[in-house]
N, C-alpha and C positions, 0 to 999 in steps of 0.2 A: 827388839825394834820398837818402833813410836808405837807398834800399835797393840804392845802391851801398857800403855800412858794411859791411853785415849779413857778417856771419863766415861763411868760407868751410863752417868744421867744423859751425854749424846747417843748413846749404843742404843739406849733403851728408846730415843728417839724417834732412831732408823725404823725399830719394828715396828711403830704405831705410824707410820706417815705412809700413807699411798704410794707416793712417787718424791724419790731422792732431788733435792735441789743440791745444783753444785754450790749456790751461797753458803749452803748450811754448813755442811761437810769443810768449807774451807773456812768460812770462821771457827767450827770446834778445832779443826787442825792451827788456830793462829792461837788459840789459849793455850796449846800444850809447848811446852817451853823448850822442851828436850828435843823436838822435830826441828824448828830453824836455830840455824848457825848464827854466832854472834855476829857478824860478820853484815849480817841482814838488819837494815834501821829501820824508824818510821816512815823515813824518806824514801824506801824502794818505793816505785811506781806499782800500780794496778798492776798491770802486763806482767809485769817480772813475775809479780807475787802469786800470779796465779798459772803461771808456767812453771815458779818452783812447786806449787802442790800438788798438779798436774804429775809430776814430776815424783813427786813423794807415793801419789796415791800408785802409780806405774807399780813402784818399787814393793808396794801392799798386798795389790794383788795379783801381783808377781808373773806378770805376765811372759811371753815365751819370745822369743826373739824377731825380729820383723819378717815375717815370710814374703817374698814376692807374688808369689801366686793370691796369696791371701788378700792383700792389700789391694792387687787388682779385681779378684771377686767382688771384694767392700766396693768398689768405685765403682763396681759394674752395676751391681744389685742396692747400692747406700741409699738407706732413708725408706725402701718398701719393709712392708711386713712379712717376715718369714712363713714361710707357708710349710707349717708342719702334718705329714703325715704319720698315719697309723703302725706305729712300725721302728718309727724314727728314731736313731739311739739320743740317749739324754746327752746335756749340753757338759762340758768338764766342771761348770758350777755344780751341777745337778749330782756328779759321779761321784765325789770323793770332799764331802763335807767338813770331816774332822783334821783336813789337813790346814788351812788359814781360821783365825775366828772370821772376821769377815768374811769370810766364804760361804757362812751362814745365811749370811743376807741377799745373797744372787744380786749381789751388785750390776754385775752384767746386764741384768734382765732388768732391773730398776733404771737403774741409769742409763738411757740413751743417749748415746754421745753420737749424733748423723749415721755413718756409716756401721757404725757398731752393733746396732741393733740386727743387721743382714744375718751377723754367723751366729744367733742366739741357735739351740739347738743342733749344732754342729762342732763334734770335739779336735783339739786341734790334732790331736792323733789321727782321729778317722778323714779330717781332710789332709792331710800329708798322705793317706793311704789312696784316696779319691786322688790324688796328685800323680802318685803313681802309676795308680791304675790308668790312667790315662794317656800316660808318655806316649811319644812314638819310640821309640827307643827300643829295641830289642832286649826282651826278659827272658830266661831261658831258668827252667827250674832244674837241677841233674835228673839224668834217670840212672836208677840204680841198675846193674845187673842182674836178669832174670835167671841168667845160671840153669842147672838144676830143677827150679820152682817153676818153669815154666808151665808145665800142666799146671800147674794149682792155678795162675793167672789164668792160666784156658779157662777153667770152668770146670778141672778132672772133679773137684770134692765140690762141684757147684758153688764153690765160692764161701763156704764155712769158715766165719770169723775172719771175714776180709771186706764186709761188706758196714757193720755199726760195731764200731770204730771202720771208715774205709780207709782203707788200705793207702798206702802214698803212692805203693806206684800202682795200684789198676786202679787207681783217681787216674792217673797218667795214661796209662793204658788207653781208659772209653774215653779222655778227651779226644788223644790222636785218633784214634777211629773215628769219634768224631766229626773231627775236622775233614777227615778223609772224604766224607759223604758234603760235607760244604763242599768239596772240588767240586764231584758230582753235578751238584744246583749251580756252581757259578760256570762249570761249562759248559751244561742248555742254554743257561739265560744268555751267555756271548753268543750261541747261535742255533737256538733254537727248530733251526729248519731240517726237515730232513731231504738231504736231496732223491731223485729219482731214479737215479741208477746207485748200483749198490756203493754206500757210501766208504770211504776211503777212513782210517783211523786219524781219530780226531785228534789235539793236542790237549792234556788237561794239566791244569798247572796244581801237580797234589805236592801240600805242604810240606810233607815228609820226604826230603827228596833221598832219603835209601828204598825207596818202594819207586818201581820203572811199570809202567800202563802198558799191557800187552795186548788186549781187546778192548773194542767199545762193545756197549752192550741196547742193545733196541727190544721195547716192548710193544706191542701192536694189539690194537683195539679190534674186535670179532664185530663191533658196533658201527654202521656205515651210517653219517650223515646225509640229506639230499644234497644235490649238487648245486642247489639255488643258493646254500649257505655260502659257497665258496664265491661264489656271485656276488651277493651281497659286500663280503668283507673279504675282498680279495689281497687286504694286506695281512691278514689275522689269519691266514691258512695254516698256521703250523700250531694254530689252536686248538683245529679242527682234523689234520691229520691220521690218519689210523698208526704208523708207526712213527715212535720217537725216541731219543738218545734217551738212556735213563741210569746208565754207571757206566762203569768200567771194572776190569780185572787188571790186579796188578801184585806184584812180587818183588819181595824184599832183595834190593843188588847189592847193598854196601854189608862188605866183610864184617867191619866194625859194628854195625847193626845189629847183622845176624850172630854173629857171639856174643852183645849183649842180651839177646833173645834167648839165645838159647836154640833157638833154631831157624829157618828160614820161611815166612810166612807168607803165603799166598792171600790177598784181599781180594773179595766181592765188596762195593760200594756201590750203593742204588740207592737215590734221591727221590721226593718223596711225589706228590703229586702237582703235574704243574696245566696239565691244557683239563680241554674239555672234556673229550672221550675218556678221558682218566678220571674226572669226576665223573662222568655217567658209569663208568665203572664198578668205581666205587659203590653206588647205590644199588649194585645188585645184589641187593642180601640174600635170595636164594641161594640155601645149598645144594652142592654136587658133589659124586663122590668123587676123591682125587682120581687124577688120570691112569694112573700106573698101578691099581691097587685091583685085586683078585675079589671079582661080584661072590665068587662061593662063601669065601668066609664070614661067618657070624657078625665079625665087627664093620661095622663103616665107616671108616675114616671120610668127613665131607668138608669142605670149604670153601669159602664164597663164592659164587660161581662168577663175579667179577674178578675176580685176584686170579679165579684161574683161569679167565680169559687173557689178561696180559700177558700172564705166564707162559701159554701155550701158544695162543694166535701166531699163526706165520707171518710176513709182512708180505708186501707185491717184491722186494727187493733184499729182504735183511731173514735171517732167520729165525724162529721165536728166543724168547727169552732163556726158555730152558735146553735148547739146541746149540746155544752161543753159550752158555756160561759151561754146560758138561765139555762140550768138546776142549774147550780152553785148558780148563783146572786139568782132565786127563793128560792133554800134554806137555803142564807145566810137570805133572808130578812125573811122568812119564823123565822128562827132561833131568830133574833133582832129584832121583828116587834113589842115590845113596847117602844123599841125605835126611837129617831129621827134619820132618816138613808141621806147618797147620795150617788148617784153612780158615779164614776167618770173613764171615758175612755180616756187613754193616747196613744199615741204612736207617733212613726216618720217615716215620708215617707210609705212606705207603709202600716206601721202598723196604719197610722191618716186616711187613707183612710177605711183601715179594721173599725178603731174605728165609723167613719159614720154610718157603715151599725152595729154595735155590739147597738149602741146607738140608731137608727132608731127602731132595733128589742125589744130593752132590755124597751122602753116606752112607749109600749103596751104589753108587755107579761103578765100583772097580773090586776088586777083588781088596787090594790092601792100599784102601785110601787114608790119608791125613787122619786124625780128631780133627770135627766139627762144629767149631763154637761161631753164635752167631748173639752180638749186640745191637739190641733194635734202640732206636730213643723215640718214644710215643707213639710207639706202634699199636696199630687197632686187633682186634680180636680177630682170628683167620678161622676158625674151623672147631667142629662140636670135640668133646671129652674124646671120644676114637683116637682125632687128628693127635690133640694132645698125649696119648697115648702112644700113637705109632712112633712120635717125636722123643719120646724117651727109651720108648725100647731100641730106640737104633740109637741112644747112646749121645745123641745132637745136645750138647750145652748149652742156653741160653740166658741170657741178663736183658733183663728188661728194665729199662730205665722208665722211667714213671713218675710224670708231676700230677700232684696232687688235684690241680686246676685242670687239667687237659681231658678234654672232655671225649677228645678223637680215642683214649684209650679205652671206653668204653661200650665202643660200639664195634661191629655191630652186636644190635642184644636191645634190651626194654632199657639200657641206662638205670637198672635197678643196680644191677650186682647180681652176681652168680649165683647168690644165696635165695634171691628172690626168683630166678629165674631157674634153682632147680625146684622151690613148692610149686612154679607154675606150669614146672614140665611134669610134675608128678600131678597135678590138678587137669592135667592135660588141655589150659585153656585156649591156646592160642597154638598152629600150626608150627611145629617143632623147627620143622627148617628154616625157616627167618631169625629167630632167638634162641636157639642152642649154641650156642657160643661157648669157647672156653680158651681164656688164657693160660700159657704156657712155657715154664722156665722160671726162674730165681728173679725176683723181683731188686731192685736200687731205686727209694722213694723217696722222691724230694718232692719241696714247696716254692710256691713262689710268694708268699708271704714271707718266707725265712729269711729272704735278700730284703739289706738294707739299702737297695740301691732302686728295687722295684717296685710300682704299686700294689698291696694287699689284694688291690680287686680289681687285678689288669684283666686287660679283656680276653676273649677266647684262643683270636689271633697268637698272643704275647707267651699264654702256657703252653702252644702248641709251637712256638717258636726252635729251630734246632738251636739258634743261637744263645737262645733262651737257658735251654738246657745244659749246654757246655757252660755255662754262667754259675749254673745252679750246681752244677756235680763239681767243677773246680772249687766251689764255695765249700759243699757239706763236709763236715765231719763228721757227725754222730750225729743220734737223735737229740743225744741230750747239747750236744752244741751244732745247730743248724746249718752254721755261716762261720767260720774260719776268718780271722784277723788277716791271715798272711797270704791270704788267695791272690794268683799270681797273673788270672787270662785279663788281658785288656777290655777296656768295658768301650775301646772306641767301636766297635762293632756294635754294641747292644745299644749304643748311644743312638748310631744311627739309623737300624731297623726298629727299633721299641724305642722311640725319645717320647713319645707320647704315656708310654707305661712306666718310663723313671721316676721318682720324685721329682716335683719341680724345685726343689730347692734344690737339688743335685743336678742338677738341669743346668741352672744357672750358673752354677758352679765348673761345673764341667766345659762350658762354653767359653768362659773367663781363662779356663786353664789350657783349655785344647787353643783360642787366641794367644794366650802367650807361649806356647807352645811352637805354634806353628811359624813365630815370631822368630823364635829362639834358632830352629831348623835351617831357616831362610838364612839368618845371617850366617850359617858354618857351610851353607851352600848343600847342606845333605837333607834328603828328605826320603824316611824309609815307604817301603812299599808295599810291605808286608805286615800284618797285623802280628802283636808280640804275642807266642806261643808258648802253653806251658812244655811243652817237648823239648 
């Protein structure tokens, strides 16, 4: 090509000049002989001449074919300064130098040509990938059959050698569960109230539709506000209620399902904290010992005595938490008991703390009940070394997902670490039952700096996000590779609860592609309604 011609003395030019002029660049290109065609005289006009070089230079640094979405980002964002964060993958000048000589010189980033200067720092792969992720269009990744191996997904070997490298399908696996526990939160927030005669079973729209909702499930506060509050803010009473919706139980119907499973699975799903009594709850770090457990024995199993408030409390109308979820699970097993069954307890933040004590209780209630694995995602510390203790020997699996940012998985305790808080319980500084704490089960640790889509130093909110998390565990693949090229869950959800935590270059991006998007939808008259799942 020309631009092996190109003269040593302009090359060496380029590296000594600040900033590229297009005169320069198209006068050395009119000395090199071999570039235009005989064809071209002295007499071509201006315009022409510098649309063929225009034209030439295209050809050099070999640019990729005109993207639509692209073009509209440029229009949208042309002529600002990109705004790179921490984090940010390099631009394809930056990646792969030895392949153009010019490529040496980040032409790109010198020469600003209007619009062009927008996608500095963004590779045309990685935005065809942000394109993607984006769509509305339904993405469905296979799931393979669990067969056989389904205890190992349980949690039978605690997850050995399935977790760095993880696994493809229990990546799959804790998404869907996941997601299960979003039904959960988006069916309070439709309707948050609880009525006063015993409430009738609700509708919850769970994404998975081979699992059928068999119970609602109601948590009830031991905590009574005054009656002037309800006064006050008589539209916000369901803020202030003692009982409220907090999951459901539900069981796998579809055939096909359940022999890709392996067998037929019973789900607890319990969402995390949403009024106020639930936060005043929460803050009772005082321990107690669990309810069901024998004062004689040497060991004490204790835990929070808010968690076991929810747990236990009756409502004026609904029955406790732990009343509604044994009666259920006995008679679903009851029901399938010549089949092979598992029980599986999901929830986030507060609902992975509830899920402890639902799992604790659910693998001793019967004589020959399920395996009991239970997936928390940033859930907080329930109860001292004992708790942790009782929760093994009865055999209960758990996977604790855990971002590194998420400060909720710390407490309750001194937000030291464990390590600190057992020199300080053998120093005996500080009254044992507030800060004895101990986590419990096989840990799955991510970051939220590993996403190239999120900010390094999003706020507390964002690492605490459920949504957050299914982002991040679809992403990981190992330690040594954080964030997966081919991660399949739509980021239009993340966009919209955390858009303040995204990069803003991705931001802008995203808004240019989800507008022409939602352009494209309109005209074929279909528009989905569902968010794309990796299931």
């Amino acid at each position: 090509m020309a631009i092996s011609m190109a003269s040593g003395h302009n090359l060496s030019m380029l590296t000594r000049q600040g900033s590229f002029k297009c005169r320069t660049l198209l006068n050395s290109l009119t000395r090199t002989n071999t570039i235009a065609p005989k064809t071209i005289t002295s007499s071509t006009s201006t315009t022409e001449s510098i649309r063929f070089h225009l034209s030439n230079l295209d050809k050099l640094l070999q640019k990729p074919p005109p993207d639509p979405i692209r073009q509209l980002v440029e229009t949208q964002i042309g002529g600002s300064q990109s705004q790179t964060g921490s984090g940010t993958r390099p631009s394809f000048s930056e990646k792969k130098v030895g392949k153009g000589f010019l490529q040496g010189f980040n032409l790109p980033r010198i020469w600003q040509l209007g619009d062009a200067a927008a996608t500095e720092d963004v590779s045309p792969r990685h935005l065809m990938r942000l394109q993607r992720l984006l769509s509305m269009t339904q993405e469905y990744s296979p799931r393979s059959s669990l067969g056989s191996r389904w205890q190992e997904y349980h949690g039978s070997n605690d997850w050995a050698g399935m977790l760095d490298p993880l696994d493809e399908n229990l990546r799959r696996e804790i998404v869907r569960y996941g997601e299960l526990v979003q039904a959960a939160y988006q069916s309070f927030h439709s309707d948050p109230a609880t009525p006063e005669r015993l409430p009738s079973e609700r509708h919850v729209a769970v994404p998975d539709r081979s699992y059928r909702v068999t119970k609602s499930l109601y948590a009830t506060s031991s905590i009574g506000l005054p009656k002037w509050v309800d006064d006050v803010a008589p539209d916000l009473d369901w803020m202030t209620q003692r009982s409220s919706w907090i999951g459901y139980v539900a069981v796998c119907d579809d055939r096909r399902e359940i022999q890709r499973m392996g067998r037929r699975d019973i789900v607890i799903a319990l969402r995390g904290t949403a009024t106020c009594l639930e936060w005043a709850e929460n803050l009772r770090a005082q321990q107690v010992t669990i309810a069901n457990h024998s004062n004689n024995d040497q060991v004490q199993p204790k835990v929070e005595r808010g968690f076991q408030s929810l747990y236990r409390t009756r409502g004026d109308h609904v029955s406790s938490l732990a009343e509604s979820v044994v009666e259920e699970v006995k008679r679903l097993v009851e029901e399938y008991k010549d089949e092979s069954l598992s029980i599986t307890v999901t929830g986030h933040s507060l609902g992975a703390a509830l899920a402890l004590l639902v799992a604790d209780e659910l693998s001793t209630c019967g004589p020959e009940m399920p395996p009991v694995v239970v997936f928390s995602f940033g859930g907080p510390r329930v109860g001292n070394h004992d708790f942790a203790d009782r929760i093994r020997a009865k055999n209960v699996k758990v996977l604790r997902i855990v971002n590194n940012q998420d400060l909720i998985t710390r407490v309750p305790g001194t937000l030291l670490g464990e390590e600190v808080e057992q020199k300080l319980r053998s120093m005996k500084v500080a009254a044992e039952e507030y800060w004895n704490y101990s986590h419990v089960g096989t840990e799955l640790r991510v970051d939220t700096s590993m996403s190239p889509y999120l900010k390094p130093d999003a706020d507390i909110a964002c690492c605490h996000d459920l949504e957050a998390y299914l982002h991040l565990v679809d992403g990981f693949s190992s330690s040594e590779c954080p964030f997966r090229s081919n991660a399949k869950r739509s980021l239009l959800k993340l966009l919209q609860e955390q858009g303040s935590n995204m990069k803003r270059l991705y931001i802008r991006k995203a808004k240019a592609a989800l507008t022409l998007e939602v352009k494209m939808e309109r005209h074929s008259n279909f528009m989905s309604s569902c968010l794309p799942s990796p299931s």
